[in-house]
DOPA-83670 format. One record per atom (N, C-alpha, C, CB): x negated, y, z; residue in three letters. Coordinates in steps of 0.2 Angstrom, whole numbers, padded with zeros to 4 digits, always signed. Glycine has a CB too. Layout:
BEGIN
XYZALA ...
//
This chain:
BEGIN
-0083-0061-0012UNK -0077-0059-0015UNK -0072-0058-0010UNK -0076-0063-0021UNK -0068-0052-0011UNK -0063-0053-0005UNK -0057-0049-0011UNK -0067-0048+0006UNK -0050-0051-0004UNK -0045-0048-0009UNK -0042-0043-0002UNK -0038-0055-0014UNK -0037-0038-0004UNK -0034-0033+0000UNK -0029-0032+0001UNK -0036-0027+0000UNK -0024-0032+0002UNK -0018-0031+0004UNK -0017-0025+0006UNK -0016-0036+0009UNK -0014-0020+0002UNK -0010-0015+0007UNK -0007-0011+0005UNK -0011-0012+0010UNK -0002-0007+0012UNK +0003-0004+0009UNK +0005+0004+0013UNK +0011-0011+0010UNK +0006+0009+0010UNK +0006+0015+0013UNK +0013+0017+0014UNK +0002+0020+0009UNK +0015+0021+0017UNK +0018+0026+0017UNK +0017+0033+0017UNK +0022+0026+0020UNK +0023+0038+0015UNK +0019+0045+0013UNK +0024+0050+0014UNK +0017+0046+0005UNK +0024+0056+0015UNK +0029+0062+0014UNK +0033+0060+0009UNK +0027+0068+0014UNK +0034+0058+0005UNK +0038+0057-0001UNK +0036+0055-0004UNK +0041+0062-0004UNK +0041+0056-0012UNK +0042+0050-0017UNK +0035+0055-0023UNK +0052+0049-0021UNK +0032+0052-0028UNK +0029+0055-0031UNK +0032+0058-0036UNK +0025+0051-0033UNK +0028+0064-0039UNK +0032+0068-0044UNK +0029+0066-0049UNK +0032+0075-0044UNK +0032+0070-0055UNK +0030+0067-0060UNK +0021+0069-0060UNK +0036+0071-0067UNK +0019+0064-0066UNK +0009+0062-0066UNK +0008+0071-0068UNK +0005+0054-0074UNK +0012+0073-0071UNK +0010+0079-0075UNK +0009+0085-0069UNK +0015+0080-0080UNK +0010+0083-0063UNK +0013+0088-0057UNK +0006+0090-0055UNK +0020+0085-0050UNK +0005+0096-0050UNK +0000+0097-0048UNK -0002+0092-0040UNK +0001+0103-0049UNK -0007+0093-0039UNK -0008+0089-0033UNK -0004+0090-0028UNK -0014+0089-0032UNK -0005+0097-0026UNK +0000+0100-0023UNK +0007+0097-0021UNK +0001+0106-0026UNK +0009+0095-0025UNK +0015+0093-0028UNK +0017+0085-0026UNK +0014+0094-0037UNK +0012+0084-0022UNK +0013+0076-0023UNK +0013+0074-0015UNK +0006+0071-0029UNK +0014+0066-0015UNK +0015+0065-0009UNK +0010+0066-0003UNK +0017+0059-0010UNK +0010+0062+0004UNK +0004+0065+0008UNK +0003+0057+0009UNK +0006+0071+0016UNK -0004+0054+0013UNK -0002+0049+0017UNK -0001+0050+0023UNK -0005+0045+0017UNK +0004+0045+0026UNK +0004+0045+0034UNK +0004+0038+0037UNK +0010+0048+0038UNK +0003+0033+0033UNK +0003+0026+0037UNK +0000+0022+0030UNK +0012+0024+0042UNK -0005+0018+0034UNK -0011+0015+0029UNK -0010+0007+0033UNK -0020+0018+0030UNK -0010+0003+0031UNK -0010-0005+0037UNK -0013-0010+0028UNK +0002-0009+0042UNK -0020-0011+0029UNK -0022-0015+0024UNK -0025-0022+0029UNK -0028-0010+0019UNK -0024-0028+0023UNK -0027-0036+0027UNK -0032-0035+0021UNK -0021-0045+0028UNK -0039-0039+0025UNK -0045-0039+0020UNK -0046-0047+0020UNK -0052-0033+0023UNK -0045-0052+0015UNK -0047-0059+0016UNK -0050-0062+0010UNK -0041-0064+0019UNK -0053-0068+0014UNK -0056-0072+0009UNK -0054-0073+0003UNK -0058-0077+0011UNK -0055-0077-0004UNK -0053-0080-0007UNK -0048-0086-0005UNK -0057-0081-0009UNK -0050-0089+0000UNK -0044-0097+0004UNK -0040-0091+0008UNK -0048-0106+0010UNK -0040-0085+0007UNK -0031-0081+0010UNK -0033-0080+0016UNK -0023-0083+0010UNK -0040-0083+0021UNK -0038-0081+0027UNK -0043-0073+0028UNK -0041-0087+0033UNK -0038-0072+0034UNK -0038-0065+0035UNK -0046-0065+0038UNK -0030-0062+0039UNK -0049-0058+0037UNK -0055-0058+0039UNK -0056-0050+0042UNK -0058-0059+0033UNK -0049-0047+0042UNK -0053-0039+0046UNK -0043-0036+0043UNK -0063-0035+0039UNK -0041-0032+0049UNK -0034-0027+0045UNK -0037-0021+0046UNK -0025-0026+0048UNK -0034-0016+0044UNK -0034-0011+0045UNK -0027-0006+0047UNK -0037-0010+0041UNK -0026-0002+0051UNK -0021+0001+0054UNK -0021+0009+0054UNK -0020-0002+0060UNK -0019+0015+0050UNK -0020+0020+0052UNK -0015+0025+0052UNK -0025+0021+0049UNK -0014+0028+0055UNK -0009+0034+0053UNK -0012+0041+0054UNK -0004+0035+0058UNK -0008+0043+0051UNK -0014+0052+0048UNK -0008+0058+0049UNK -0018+0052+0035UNK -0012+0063+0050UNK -0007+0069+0049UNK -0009+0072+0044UNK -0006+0075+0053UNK -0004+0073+0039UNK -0002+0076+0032UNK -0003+0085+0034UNK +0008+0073+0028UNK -0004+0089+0028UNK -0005+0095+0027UNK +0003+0098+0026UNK -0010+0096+0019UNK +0007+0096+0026UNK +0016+0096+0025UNK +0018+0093+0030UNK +0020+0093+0020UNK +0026+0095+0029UNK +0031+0091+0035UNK +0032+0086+0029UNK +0040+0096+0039UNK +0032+0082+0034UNK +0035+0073+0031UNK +0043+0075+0029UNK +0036+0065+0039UNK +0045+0073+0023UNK +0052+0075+0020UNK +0058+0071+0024UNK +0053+0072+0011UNK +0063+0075+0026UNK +0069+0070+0029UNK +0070+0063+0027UNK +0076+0073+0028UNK +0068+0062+0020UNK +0071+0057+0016UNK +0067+0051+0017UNK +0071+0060+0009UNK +0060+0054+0017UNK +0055+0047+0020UNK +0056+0047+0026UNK +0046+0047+0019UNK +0057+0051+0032UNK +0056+0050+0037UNK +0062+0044+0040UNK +0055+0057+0040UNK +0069+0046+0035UNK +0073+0040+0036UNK +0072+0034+0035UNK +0077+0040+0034UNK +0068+0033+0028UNK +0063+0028+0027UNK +0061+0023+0030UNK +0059+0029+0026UNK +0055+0027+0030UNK +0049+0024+0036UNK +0049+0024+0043UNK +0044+0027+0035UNK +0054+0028+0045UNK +0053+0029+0051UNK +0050+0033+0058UNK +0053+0026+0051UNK +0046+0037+0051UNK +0040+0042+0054UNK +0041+0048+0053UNK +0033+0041+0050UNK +0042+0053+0059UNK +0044+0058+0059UNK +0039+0064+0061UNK +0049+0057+0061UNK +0039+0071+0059UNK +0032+0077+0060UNK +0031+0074+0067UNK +0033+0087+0059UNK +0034+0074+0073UNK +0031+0073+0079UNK +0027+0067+0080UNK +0036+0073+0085UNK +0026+0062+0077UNK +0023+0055+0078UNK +0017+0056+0075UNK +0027+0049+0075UNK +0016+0060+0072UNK +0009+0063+0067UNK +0006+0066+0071UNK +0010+0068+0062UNK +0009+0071+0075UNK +0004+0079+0077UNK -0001+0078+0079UNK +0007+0084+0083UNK -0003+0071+0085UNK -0010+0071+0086UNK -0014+0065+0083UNK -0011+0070+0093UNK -0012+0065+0076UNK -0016+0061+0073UNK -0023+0063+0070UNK -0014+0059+0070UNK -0027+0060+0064UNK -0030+0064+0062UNK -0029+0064+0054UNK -0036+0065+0065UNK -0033+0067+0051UNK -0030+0069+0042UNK -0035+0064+0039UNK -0031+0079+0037UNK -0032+0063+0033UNK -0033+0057+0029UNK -0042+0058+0029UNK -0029+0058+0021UNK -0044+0066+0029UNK -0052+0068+0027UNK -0056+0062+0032UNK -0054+0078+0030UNK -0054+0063+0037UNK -0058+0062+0045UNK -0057+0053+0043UNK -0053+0067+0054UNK -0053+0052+0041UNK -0052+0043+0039UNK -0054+0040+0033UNK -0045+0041+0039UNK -0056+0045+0032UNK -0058+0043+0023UNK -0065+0037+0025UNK -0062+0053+0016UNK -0070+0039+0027UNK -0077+0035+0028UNK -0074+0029+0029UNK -0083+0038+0035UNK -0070+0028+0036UNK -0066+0019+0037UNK -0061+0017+0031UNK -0059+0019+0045UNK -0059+0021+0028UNK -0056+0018+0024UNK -0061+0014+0017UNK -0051+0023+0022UNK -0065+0021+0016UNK -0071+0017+0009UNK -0075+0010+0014UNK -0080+0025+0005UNK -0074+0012+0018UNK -0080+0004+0020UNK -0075-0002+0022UNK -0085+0005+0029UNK -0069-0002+0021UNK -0064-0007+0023UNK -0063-0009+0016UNK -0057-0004+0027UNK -0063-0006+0011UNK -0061-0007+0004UNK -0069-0008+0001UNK -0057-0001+0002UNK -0073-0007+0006UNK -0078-0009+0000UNK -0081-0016+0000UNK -0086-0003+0000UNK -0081-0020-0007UNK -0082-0027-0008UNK -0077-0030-0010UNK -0083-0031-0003UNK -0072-0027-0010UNK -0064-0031-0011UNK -0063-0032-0020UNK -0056-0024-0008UNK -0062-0036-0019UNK -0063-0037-0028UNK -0054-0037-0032UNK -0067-0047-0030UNK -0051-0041-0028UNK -0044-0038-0029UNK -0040-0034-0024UNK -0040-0041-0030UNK -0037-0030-0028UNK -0032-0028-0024UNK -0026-0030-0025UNK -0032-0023-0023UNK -0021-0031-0019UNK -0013-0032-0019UNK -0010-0028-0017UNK -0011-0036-0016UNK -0005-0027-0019UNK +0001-0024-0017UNK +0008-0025-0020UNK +0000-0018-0017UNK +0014-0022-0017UNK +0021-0022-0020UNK +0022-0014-0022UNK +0026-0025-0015UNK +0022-0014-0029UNK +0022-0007-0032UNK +0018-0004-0033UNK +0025-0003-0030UNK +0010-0008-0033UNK +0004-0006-0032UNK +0002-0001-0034UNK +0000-0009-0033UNK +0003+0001-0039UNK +0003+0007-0043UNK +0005+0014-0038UNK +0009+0006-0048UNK +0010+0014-0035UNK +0013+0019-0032UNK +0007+0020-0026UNK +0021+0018-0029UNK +0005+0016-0021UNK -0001+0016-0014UNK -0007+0018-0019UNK -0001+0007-0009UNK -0009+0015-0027UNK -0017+0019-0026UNK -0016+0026-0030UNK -0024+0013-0031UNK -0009+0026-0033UNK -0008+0034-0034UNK -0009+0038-0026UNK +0002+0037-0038UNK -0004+0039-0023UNK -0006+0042-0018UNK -0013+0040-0014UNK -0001+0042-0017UNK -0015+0036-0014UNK -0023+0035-0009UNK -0029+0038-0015UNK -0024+0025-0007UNK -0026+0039-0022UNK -0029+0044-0028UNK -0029+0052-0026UNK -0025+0043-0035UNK -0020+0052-0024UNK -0020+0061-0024UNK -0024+0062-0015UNK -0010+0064-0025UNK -0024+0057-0011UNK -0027+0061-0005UNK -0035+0063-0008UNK -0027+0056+0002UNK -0038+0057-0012UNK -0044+0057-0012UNK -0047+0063-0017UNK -0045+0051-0013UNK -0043+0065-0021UNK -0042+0072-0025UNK -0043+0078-0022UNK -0036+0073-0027UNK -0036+0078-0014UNK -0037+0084-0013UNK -0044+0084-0008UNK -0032+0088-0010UNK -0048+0080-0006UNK -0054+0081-0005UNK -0060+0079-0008UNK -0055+0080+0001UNK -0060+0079-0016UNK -0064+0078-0019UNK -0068+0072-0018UNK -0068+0083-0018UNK -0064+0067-0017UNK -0069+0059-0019UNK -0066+0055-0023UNK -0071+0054-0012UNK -0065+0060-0029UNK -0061+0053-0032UNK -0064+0049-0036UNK -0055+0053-0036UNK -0070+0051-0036UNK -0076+0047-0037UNK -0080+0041-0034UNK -0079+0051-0038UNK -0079+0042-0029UNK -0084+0041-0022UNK -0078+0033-0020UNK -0084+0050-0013UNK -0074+0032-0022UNK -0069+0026-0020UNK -0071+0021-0020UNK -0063+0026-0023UNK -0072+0014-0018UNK -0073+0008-0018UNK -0068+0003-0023UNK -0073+0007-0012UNK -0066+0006-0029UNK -0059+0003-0032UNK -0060-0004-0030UNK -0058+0004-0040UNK -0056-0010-0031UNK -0057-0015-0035UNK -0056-0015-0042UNK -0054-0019-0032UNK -0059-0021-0042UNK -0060-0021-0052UNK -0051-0024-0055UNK -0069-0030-0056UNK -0050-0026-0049UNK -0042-0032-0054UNK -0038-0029-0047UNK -0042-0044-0055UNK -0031-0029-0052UNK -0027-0027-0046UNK -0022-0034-0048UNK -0023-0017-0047UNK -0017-0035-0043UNK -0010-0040-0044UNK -0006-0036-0042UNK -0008-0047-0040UNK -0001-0032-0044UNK +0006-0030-0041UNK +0011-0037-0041UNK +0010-0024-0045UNK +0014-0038-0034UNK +0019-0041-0036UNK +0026-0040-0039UNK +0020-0042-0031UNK +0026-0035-0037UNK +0033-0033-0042UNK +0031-0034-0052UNK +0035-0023-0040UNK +0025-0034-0054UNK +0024-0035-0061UNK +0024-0043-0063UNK +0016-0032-0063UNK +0021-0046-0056UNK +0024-0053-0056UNK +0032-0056-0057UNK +0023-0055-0049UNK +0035-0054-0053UNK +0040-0053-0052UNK +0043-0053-0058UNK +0040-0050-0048UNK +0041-0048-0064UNK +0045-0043-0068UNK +0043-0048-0072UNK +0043-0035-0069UNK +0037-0050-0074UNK +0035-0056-0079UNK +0037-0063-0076UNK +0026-0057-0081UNK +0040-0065-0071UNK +0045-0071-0070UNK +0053-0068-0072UNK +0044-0074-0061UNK +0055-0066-0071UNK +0062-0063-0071UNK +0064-0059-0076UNK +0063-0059-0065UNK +0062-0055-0079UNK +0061-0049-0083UNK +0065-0044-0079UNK +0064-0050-0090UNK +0065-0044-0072UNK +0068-0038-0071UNK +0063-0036-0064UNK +0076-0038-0069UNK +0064-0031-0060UNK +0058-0029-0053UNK +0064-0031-0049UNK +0055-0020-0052UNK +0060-0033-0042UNK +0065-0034-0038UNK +0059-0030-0033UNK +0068-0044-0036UNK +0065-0025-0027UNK +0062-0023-0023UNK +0059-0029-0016UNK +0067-0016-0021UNK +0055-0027-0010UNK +0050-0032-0007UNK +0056-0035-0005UNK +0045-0029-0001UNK +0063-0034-0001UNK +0065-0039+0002UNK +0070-0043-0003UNK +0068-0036+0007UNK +0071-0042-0008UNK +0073-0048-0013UNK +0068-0051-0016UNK +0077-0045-0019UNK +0062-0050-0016UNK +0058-0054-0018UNK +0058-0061-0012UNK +0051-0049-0019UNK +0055-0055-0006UNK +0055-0062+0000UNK +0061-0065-0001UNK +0054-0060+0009UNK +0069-0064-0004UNK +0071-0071-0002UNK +0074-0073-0008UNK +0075-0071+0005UNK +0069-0071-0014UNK +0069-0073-0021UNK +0064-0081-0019UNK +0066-0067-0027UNK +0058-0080-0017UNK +0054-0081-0014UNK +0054-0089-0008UNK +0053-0075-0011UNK +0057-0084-0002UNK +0060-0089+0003UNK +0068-0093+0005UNK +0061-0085+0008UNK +0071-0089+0000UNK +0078-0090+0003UNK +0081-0086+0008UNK +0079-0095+0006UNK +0079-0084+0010UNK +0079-0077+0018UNK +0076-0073+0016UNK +0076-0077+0025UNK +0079-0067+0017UNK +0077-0060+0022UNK +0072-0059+0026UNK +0083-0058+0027UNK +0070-0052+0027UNK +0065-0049+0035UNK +0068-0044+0037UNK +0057-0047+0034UNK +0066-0043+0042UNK +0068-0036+0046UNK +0061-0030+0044UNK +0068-0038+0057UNK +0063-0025+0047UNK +0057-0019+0049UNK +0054-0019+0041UNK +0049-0023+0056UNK +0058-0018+0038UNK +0056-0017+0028UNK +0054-0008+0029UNK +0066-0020+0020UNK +0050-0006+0025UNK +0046+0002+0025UNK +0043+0001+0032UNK +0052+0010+0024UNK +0041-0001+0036UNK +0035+0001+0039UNK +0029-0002+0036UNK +0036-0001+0047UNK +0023+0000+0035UNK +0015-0002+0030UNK +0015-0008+0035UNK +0006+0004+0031UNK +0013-0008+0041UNK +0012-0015+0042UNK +0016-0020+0040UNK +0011-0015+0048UNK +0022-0022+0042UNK +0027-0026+0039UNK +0027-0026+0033UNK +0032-0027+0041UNK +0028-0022+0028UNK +0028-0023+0020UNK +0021-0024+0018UNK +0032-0017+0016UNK +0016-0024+0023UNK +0008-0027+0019UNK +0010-0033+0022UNK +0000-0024+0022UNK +0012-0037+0030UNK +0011-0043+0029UNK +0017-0047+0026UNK +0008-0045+0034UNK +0023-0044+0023UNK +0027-0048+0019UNK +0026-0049+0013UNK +0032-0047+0020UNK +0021-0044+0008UNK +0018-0044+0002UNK +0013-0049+0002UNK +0015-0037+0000UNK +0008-0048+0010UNK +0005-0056+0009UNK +0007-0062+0009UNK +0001-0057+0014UNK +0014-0062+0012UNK +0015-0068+0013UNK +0019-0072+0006UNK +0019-0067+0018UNK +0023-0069+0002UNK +0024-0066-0007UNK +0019-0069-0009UNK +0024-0058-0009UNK +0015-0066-0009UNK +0008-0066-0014UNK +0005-0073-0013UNK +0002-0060-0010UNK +0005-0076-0007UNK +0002-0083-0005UNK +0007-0086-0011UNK +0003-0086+0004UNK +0013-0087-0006UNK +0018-0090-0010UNK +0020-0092-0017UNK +0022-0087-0009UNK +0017-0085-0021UNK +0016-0086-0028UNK +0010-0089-0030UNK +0016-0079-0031UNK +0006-0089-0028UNK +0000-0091-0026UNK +0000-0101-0027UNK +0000-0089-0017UNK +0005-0104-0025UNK +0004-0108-0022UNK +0010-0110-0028UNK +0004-0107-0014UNK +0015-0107-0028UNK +0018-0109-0035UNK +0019-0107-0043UNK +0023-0108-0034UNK +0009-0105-0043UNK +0007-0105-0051UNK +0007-0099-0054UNK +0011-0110-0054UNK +0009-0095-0051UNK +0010-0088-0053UNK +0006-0084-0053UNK +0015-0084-0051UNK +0000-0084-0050UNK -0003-0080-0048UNK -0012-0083-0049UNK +0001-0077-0041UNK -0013-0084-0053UNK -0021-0087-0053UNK -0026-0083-0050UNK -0025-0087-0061UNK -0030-0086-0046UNK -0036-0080-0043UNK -0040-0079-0047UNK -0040-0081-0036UNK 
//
């Protein structure tokens, strides 16, 4: 039994569910931690991809990822095989806004026909639902960490750092009763 951690960015924001695939975001940056049950880390993952579109001004202010940082990468197709074998066995999955990263890691897997072929996990945690059922309200990642900590982080929207500051969240809650494995 293993749990997963992770967090994407994309050409943009998701449209409405009714919209055509077409229509929806791309990925370009994947950074997932794969770990035991006792939270130690057992394998990450790190990828960047070139999208079928230009990355919108809007994310690229974001994230920080712009069409030239892509060009020689490769597309989500060519990454897909690493990704189902990184994800396969994972029993949960984590994320912040989790919802939003397996929509879009749904619509890549759409437009190449495996949205069948995926390695779901059976339970998911979002922190932010955590969060929402302590608080009654959502807090985005860096009010969580220092709902959380008491402090701040730097480098917030890059995947790697907002996967390991969701892990570090996640333990946290973890450890203060919120969060049962």
């Amino acid at each position: 039994m293993t749990i997963i951690v992770y967090d994407t960015e994309t050409t943009g924001l998701l449209a409405a569910s009714a919209a055509p695939t077409e229509f929806q975001p791309h990925l370009i940056d994947l950074y997932a931690i794969k770990l035991d049950l006792n939270l130690n880390i057992i394998d990450t993952l790190s990828l960047r991809m070139k999208p079928s579109i230009s990355i919108s001004p809007e994310a690229s202010k974001v994230n920080g990822i712009y069409d030239k940082d892509v060009v020689s990468c490769f597309p989500f197709s060519y990454w897909f095989p690493t990704i189902a074998k990184f994800f396969t066995g994972g029993t949960i999955q984590v994320g912040h806004n989790l919802n939003y990263d397996q929509m879009v890691v749904w619509y890549e897997l759409n437009r190449i026909g495996k949205t069948l072929n995926f390695p779901w996990s059976a339970r998911s945690i979002d922190t932010v639902e955590v969060c929402t059922q302590q608080l009654g309200h959502r807090l985005n990642l860096t009010d969580m960490h220092t709902w959380l900590f008491n402090e701040g982080f730097d480098l917030a929207h890059t995947a790697d750092a907002d996967c390991k500051i969701t892990l570090k969240c996640f333990a946290r809650m973890i450890w203060k009763g919120m969060v049962v494995l």
